[in-house]
N, C-alpha and C positions, 0 to 999 in steps of 0.2 A: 194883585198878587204877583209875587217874583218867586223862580224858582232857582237853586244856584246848588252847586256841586264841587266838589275838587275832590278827587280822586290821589291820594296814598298806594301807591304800587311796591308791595313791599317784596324783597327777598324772596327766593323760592323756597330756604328752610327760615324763613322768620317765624319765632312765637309767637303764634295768634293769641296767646292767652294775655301778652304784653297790650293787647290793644283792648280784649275783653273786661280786663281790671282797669284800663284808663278809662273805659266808660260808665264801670260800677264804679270806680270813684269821684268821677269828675262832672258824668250825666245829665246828674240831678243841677248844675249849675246853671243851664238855660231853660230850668221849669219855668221861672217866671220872667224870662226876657221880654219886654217890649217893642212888637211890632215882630215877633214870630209866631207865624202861625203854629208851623211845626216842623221837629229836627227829627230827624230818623236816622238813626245812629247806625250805620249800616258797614258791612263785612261782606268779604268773601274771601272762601278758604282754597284751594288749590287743590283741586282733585278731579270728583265728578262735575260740579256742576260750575268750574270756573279753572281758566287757565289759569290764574296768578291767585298771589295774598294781598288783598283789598282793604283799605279801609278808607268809606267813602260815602261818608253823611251827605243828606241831601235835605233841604232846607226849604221852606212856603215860608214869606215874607209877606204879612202884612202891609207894609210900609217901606220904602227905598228908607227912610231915616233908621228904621231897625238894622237893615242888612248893613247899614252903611257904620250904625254901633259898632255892628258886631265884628265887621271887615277891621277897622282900624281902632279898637279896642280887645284887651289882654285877651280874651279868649280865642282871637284868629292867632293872635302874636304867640302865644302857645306853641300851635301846630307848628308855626314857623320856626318857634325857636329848636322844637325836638327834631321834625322831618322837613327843615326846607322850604320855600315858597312854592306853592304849590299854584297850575292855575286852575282861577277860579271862572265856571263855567257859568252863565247866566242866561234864563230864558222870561222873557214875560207871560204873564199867566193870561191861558186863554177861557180855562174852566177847574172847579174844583168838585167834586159832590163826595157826598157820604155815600158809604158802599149798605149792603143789607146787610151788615155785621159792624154800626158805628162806634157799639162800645166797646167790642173787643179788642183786646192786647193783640197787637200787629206783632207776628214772628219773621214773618217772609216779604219781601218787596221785589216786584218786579219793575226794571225801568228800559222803556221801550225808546229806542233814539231813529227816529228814520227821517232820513232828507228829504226835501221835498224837490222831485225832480223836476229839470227845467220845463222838461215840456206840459209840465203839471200847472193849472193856475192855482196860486197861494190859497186864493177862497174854497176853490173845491177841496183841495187838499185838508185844510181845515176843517171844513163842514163835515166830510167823511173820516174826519179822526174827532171830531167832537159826538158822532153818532157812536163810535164804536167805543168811546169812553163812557158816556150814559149806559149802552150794552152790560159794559166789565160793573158797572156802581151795582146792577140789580142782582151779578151772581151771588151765590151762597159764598159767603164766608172772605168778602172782599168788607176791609173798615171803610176803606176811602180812594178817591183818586183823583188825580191831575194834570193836566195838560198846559202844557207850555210851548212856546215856540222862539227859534233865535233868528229873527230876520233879515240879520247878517249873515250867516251859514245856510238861511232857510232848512233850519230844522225841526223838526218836532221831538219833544219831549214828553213822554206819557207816563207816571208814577204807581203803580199801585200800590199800595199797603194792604196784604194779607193776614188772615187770624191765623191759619195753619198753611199748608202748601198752594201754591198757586194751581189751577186747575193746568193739566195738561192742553198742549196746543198754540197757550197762549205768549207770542212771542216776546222775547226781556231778557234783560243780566237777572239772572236770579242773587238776591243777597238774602241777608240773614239780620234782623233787626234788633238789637242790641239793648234798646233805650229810645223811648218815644219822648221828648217832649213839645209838649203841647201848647203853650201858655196863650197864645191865640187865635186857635182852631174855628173857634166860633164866627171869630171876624175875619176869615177866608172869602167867604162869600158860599152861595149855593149856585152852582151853573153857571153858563157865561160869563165872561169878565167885560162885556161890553151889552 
């Protein structure tokens, strides 16, 4: 599993609705990509729960040869042509699980990014964000989650997909999920990635 990101930093008075209609129109075009697990069409708006206007899908890759489709085929060349090359962020997948809510419609995603400090060793670091990821998968009303790391930055990368609000407490950028797709969710894996 790969996880990858780029973040769109839009305006402070940009039309969110401009990005809302490009996903109800455009969405539905990676339901059946090859070698995505799944795209999370994701937002944030600039008020309470975020300094800026976001827009900043995050992606589970099946396979390096999907992401690798998708990077240097029309649908990245899109993004670029309307807002720019954006960079694009990548972590390897350390775990993925179903949450206790796997069939539900994701509205909210939390994404949790913390380094891992020097005086930290990498394993421990991991071992105690892959327990506290199992934790998040058994609350009420989480679809999914997952864990990734960049061990270039040594960072960690933690995803949630919620059915309704994230519980309180629980630390993350809060977004707003726009459009799930999914086309190879099943071939994620369960737990571990090694």
């Amino acid at each position: 599993m790969y996880a990858m990101q780029y973040e769109l930093t839009l305006p402070a008075d940009y039309d969110i609705e401009i990005i809302r209609r490009r996903v109800a129109t455009r969405g539905h075009l990676l339901d059946d990509f090859p070698g995505l697990g799944l795209k999370a069409y994701l937002i944030r708006e600039r008020g309470e729960t975020s300094p800026v206007n976001q827009y900043a899908p995050l992606y589970l890759w099946t396979s390096a040869e999907g992401m690798n489709a998708f990077l240097w085929g029309p649908g990245f060349q899109g993004i670029v042509d309307d807002f720019g090359r954006p960079e694009v962020q990548h972590w390897t997948g350390l775990l993925h699980l179903e949450g206790a809510a796997p069939e539900a419609l994701p509205r909210t995603a939390l994404r949790h990014r913390e380094r891992i400090p020097d005086t930290v060793r990498p394993a421990t670091a991991v071992e105690s964000a892959l327990a506290e990821s199992r934790r998040l998968a058994t609350l009420s009303g989480v679809v999914a989650t997952a864990l990734a790391v960049d061990p270039r930055h040594w960072e960690l990368l933690r995803f949630t997909l919620w059915e309704g609000e994230p519980r309180s407490g629980i630390p993350g950028d809060r977004f707003e999920v726009l459009h799930l797709s999914a086309p190879e969710r099943d071939l994620l894996g369960r737990g571990k990635q090694w």
